[in-house]
C-alpha positions as MATLAB code, in Angstrom:
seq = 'XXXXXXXXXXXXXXXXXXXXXXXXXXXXXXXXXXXXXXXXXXXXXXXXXXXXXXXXXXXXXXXXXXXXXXXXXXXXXXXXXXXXXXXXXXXXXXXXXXXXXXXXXXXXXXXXXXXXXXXXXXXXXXXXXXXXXXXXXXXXXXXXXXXXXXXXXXXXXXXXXXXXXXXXXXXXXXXXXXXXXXXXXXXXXXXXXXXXXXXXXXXXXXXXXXXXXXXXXXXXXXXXXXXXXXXXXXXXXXXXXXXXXXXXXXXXXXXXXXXXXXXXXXXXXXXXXXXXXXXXXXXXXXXXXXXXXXXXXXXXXXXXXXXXXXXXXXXXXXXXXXXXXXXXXXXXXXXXXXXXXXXXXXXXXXXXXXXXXXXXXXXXXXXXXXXXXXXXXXXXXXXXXXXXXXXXXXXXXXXXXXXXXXXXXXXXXXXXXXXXXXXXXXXXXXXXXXXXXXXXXXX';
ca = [
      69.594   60.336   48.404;
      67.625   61.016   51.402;
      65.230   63.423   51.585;
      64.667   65.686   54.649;
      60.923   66.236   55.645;
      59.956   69.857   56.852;
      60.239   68.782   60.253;
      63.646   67.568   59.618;
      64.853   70.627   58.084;
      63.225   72.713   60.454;
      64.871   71.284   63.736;
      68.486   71.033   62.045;
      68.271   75.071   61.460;
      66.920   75.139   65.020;
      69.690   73.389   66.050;
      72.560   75.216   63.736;
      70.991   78.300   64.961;
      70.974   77.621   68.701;
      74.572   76.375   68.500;
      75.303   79.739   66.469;
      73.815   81.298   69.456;
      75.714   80.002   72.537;
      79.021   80.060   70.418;
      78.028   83.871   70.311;
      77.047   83.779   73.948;
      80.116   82.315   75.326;
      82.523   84.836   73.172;
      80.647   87.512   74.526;
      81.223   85.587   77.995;
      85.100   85.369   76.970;
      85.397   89.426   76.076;
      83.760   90.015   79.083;
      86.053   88.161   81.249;
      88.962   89.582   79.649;
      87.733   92.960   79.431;
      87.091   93.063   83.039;
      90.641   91.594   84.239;
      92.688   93.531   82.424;
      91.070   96.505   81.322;
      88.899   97.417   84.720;
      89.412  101.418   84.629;
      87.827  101.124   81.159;
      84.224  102.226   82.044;
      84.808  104.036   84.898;
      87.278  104.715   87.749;
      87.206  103.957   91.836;
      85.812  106.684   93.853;
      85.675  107.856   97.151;
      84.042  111.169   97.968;
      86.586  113.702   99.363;
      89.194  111.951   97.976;
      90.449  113.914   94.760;
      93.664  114.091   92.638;
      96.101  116.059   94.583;
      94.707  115.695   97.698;
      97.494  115.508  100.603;
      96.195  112.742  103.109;
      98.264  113.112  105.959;
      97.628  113.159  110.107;
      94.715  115.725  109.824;
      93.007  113.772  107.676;
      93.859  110.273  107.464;
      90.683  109.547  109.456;
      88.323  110.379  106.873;
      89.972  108.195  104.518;
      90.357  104.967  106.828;
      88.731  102.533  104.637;
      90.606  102.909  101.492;
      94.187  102.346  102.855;
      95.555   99.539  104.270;
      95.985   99.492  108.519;
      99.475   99.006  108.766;
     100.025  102.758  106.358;
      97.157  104.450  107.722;
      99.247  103.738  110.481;
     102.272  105.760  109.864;
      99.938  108.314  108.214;
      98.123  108.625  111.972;
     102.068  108.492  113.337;
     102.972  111.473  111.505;
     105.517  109.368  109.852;
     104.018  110.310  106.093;
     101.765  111.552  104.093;
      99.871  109.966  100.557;
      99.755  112.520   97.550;
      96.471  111.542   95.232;
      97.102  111.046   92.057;
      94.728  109.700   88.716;
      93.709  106.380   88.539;
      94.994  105.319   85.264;
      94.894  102.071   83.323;
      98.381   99.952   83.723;
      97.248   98.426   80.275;
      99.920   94.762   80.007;
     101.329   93.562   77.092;
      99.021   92.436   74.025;
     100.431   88.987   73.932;
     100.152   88.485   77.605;
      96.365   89.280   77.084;
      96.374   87.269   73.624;
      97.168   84.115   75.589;
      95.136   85.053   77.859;
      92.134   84.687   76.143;
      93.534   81.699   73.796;
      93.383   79.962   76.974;
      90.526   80.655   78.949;
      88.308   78.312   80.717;
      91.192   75.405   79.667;
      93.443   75.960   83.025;
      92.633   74.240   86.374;
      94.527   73.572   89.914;
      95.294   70.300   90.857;
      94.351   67.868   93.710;
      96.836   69.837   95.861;
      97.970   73.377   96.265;
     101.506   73.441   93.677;
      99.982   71.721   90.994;
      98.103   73.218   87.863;
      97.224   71.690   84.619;
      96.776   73.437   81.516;
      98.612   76.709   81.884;
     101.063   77.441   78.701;
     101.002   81.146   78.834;
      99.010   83.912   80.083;
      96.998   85.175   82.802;
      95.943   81.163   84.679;
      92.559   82.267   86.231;
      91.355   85.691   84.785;
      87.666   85.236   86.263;
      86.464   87.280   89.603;
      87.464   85.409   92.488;
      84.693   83.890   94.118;
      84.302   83.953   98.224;
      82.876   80.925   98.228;
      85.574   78.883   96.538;
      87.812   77.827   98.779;
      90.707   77.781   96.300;
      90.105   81.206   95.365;
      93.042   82.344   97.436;
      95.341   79.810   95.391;
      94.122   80.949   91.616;
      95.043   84.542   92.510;
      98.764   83.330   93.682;
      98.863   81.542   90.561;
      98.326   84.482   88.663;
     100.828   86.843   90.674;
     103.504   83.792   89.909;
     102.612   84.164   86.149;
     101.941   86.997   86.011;
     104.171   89.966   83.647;
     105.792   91.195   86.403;
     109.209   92.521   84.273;
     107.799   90.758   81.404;
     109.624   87.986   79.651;
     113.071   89.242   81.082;
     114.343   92.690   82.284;
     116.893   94.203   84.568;
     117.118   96.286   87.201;
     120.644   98.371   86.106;
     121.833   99.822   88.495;
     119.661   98.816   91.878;
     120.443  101.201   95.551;
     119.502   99.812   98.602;
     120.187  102.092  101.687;
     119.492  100.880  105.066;
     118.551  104.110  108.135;
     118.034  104.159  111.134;
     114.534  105.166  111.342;
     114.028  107.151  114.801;
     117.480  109.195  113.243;
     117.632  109.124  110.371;
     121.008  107.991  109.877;
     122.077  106.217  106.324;
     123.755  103.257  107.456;
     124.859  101.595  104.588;
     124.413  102.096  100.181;
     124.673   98.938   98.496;
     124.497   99.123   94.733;
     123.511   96.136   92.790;
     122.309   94.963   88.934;
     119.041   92.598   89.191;
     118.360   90.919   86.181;
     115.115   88.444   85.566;
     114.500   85.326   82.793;
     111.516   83.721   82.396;
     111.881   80.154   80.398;
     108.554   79.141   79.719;
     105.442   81.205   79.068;
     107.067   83.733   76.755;
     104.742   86.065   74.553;
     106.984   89.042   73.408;
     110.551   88.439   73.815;
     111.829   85.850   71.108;
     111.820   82.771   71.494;
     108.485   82.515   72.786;
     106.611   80.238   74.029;
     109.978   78.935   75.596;
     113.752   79.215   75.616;
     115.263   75.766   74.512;
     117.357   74.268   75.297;
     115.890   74.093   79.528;
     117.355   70.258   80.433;
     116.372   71.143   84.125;
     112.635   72.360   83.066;
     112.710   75.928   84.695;
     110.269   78.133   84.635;
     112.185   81.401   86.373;
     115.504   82.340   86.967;
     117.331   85.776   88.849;
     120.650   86.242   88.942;
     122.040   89.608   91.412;
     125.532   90.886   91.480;
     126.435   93.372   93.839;
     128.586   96.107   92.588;
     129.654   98.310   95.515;
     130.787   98.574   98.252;
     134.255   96.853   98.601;
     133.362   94.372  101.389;
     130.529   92.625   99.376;
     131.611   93.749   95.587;
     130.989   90.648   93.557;
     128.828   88.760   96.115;
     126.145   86.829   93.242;
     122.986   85.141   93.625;
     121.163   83.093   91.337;
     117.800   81.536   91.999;
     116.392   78.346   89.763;
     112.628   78.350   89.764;
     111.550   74.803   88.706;
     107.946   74.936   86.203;
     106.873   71.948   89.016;
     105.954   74.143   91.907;
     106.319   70.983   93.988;
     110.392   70.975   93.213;
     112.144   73.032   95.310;
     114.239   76.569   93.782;
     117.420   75.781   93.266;
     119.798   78.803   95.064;
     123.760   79.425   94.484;
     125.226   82.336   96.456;
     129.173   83.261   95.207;
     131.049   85.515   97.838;
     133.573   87.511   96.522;
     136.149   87.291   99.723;
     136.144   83.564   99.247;
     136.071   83.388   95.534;
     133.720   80.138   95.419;
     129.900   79.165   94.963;
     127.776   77.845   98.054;
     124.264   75.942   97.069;
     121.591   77.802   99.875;
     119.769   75.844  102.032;
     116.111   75.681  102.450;
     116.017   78.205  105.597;
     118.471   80.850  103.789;
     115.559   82.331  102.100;
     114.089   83.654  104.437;
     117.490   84.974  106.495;
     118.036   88.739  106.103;
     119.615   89.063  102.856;
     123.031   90.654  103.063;
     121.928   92.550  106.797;
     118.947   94.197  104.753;
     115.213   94.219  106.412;
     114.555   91.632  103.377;
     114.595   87.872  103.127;
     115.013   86.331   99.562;
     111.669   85.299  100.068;
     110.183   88.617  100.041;
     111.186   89.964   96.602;
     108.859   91.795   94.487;
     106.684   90.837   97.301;
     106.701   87.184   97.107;
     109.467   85.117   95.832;
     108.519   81.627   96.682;
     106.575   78.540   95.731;
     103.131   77.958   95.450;
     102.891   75.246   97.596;
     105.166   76.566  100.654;
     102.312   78.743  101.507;
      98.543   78.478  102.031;
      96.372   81.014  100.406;
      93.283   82.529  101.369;
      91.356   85.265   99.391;
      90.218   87.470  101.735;
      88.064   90.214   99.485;
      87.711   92.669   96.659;
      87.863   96.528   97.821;
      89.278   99.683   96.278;
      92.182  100.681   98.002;
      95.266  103.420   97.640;
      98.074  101.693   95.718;
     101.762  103.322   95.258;
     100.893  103.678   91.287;
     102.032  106.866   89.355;
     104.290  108.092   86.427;
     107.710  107.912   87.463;
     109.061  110.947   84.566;
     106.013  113.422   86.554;
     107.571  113.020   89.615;
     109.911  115.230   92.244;
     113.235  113.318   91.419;
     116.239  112.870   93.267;
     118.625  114.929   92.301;
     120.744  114.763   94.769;
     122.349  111.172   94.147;
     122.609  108.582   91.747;
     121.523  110.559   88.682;
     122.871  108.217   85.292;
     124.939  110.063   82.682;
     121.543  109.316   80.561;
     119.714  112.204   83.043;
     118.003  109.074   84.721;
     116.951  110.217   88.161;
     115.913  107.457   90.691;
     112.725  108.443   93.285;
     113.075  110.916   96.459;
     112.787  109.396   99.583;
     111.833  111.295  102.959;
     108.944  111.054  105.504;
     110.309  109.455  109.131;
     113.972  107.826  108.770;
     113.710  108.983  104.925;
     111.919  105.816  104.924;
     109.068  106.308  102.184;
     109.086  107.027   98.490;
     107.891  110.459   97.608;
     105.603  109.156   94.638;
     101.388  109.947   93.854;
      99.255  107.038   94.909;
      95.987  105.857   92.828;
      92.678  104.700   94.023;
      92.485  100.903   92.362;
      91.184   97.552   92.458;
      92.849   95.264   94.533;
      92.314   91.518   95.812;
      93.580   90.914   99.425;
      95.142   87.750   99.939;
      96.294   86.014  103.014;
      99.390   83.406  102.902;
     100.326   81.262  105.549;
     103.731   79.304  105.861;
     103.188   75.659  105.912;
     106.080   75.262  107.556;
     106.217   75.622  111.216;
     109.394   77.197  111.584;
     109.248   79.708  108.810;
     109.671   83.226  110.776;
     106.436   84.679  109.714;
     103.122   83.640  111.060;
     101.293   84.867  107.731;
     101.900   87.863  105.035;
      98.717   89.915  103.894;
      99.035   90.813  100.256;
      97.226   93.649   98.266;
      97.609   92.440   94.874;
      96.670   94.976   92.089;
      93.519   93.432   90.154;
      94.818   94.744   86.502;
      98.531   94.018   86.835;
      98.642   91.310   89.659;
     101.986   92.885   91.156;
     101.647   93.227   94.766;
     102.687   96.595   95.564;
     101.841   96.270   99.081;
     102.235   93.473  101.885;
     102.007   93.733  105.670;
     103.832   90.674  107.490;
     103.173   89.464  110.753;
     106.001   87.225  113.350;
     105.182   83.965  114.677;
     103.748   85.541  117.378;
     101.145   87.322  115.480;
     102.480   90.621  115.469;
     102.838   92.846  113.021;
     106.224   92.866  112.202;
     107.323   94.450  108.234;
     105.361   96.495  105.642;
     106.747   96.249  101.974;
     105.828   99.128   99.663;
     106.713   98.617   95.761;
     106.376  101.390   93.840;
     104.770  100.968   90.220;
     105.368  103.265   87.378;
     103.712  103.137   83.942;
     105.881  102.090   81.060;
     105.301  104.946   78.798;
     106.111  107.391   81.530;
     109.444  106.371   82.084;
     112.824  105.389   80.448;
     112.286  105.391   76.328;
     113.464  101.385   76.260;
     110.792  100.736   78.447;
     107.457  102.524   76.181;
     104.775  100.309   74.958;
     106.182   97.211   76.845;
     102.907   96.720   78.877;
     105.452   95.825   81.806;
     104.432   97.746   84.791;
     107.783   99.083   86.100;
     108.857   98.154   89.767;
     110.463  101.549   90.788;
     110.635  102.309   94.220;
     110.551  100.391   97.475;
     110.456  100.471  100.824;
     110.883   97.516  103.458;
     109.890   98.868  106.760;
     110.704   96.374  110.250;
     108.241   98.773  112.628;
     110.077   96.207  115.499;
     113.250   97.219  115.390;
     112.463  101.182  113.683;
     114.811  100.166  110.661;
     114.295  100.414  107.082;
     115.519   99.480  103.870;
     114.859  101.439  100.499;
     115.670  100.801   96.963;
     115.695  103.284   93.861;
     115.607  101.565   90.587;
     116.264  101.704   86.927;
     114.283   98.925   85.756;
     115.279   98.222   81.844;
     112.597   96.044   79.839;
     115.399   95.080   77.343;
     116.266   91.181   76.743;
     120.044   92.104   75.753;
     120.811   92.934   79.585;
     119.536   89.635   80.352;
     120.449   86.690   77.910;
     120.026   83.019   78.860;
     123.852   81.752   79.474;
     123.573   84.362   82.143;
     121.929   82.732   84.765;
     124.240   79.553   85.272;
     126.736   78.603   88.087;
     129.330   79.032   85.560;
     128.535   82.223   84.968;
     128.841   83.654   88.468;
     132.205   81.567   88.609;
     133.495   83.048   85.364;
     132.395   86.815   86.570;
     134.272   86.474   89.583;
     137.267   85.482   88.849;
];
């Protein structure tokens, strides 16, 4: 047997020691990425002087308060079109085995050579790290982590969905169309069993959404379904069934971005982006604190007027010019602003701006712009916390889309939806979201 010298010995525990060391180092490294992505509000809260909880920001004011809301709302603030209530900034704390894999994965997830391609990512939060101005892919990681991010979770439904499309210089409610939403994520599963995937998936998606529209009698039964492929590069697969002529159509390409059953939205814009990676190019355009349409839904002025469920479930007030905007509390937060811009040259839109929320990643505000570079709509999505809503939907870690508002300032026209968003995987099973399925319902 060998026997070490002093020296020896010495520079082995040297060595054992400094390896013990950076192993310690880089954990700490790890918590403090993590902590700082998803727990930001932990240490302290954004601040703004003047700008206190139940402060009314409204035309006689708005000025004062410029840099903290976005241009297109300060906007209709300086309009007189509506006002922003203050409300706490409170943590929107995500599910624990989101944040789990998460962490499991850090530092292992990269992009590929071209923008739609990532390696690495199984589940999770992709790129948790600050973006960095000087990458110039920065833009691209924070898309990535809006497109995986737990936006409804595993799967969820919207049950029952109003949109109502006014007039907005009168006021008048044109149309109420009520619909059920439901959403399925295949692949990156934490909470919902079976995680990490539902098997069989022969066509390798990684999302799915299936709408049916319930009322009113001319479009009862019209169904969409939407096929996200996990290869960004493949295109979504789209079936649209229309109950007048009883069969299934596959959408085109251009559909997507067509106003969705006469509404101020394309398919494209839901839950503020519903496309591919790669059909867009992304820029990050900078940190900032910002207001952000945040607040407990259950502390809220309700509607009490309509759609109240036999559960007591009210759905959000809406007034402000046209009855166009969500009477809800907004919260000073962290937000990345992020600029995409349609590859292709005919899309409608010249380029969306996106204020993504830095804790949750759902993008509860986006200002578009036409080809022409005007701006043309301004989507508000309303986010309620989990444990301040429906029962189902405590400790979930799902922040709850509740309230929005599509706005065309072109043609003074709206569209607003009140929601019942339901974090509950019996609403939404797998053999749901096939073409057979939208056959076999509307027969």
């Amino acid at each position: 047997m060998r026997t070490l010298t002093k020296p020896t010995l010495l520079s082995r525990c040297l060595a054992a020691g400094l390896a013990t060391g950076m192993l310690a180092s880089l954990a700490h490294a790890s918590d403090d990425v993590i902590e700082n992505s998803f727990f930001p509000y932990n240490d302290s809260v954004p601040t703004k002087e003047g700008l206190n909880t139940g402060l009314v920001i409204d035309q006689s004011n708005v000025a004062e308060f410029k840099d903290v809301i976005d241009p297109a709302f300060y906007t209709f603030i300086e309009n007189g079109w509506t006002s922003i209530t203050v409300g706490d900034t409170t943590s929107f704390g995500l599910n624990e085995g989101y944040i789990d894999a998460t962490r499991a994965a850090l530092g292992q997830v990269s992009l590929g050579d071209q923008v739609g391609e990532i390696n690495g990512w199984q589940a999770g939060r992709p790129f948790p790290e600050e973006p960095d101005a000087n990458d110039p892919r920065a833009g691209e990681k924070l898309a990535w982590n809006y497109k995986y991010g737990y936006n409804w979770g595993d799967s969820a439904a919207i049950y029952p969905f109003y949109w109502k499309y006014r007039d907005m210089n009168s006021g008048k409610l044109e149309r109420t169309i009520k619909f059920n939403f439901h959403f399925l994520n295949f692949k990156g599963r934490v909470n919902q069993e079976p995680t990490p995937e539902i098997t069989p998936n022969p066509s390798d998606l990684f999302r799915a959404i299936y709408v049916q529209v319930l009322d009113p009698a001319d479009v009862r039964n019209t169904q969409l379904l939407i096929h996200r492929a996990a290869d960004d590069l493949k295109r979504d697969n789209s079936w649209l069934y229309l109950g007048f002529q009883r069969r299934v159509r596959r959408l085109a390409t251009g559909q997507v971005t067509d106003a969705f059953l006469g509404s101020d939205l394309m398919i494209e814009d839901f839950e503020g982006y519903n496309g591919r990676i790669s059909d867009m190019n992304w820029t990050y355009k900078g940190t900032r604190n910002m207001l952000m349409p945040f607040y407990n839904h259950n502390d809220l002025e309700l509607d009490t007027e309509t759609h109240q469920d036999s559960d007591g479930y009210q759905v959000v007030a809406f007034g402000g010019q046209g009855g166009c905007f969500p009477n809800i509390t907004w919260q000073l937060r962290k937000v990345y602003e992020v600029e995409s811009v349609p590859v292709d040259d005919s899309h409608p839109l010249s380029r969306r701006v996106h204020y993504m929320d830095a804790q949750t990643f759902t993008i509860p505000r986006t200002v578009s712009y036409d080809r022409k570079g005007s701006m043309w709509k301004t989507f508000t999505i309303g986010q309620a916390h989990p444990d301040h809503h429906l029962p189902k939907n405590k400790g979930s870690g799902v922040s709850i889309d509740d309230s929005f508002s599509m706005i065309d300032v072109q043609a003074s026209h709206c569209t607003t939806g009140q929601f019942k968003g339901q974090v509950d995987p019996e609403m939404s099973p797998p053999q749901m979201f096939n073409v057979q399925h939208m056959r076999a319902t509307g027969s």
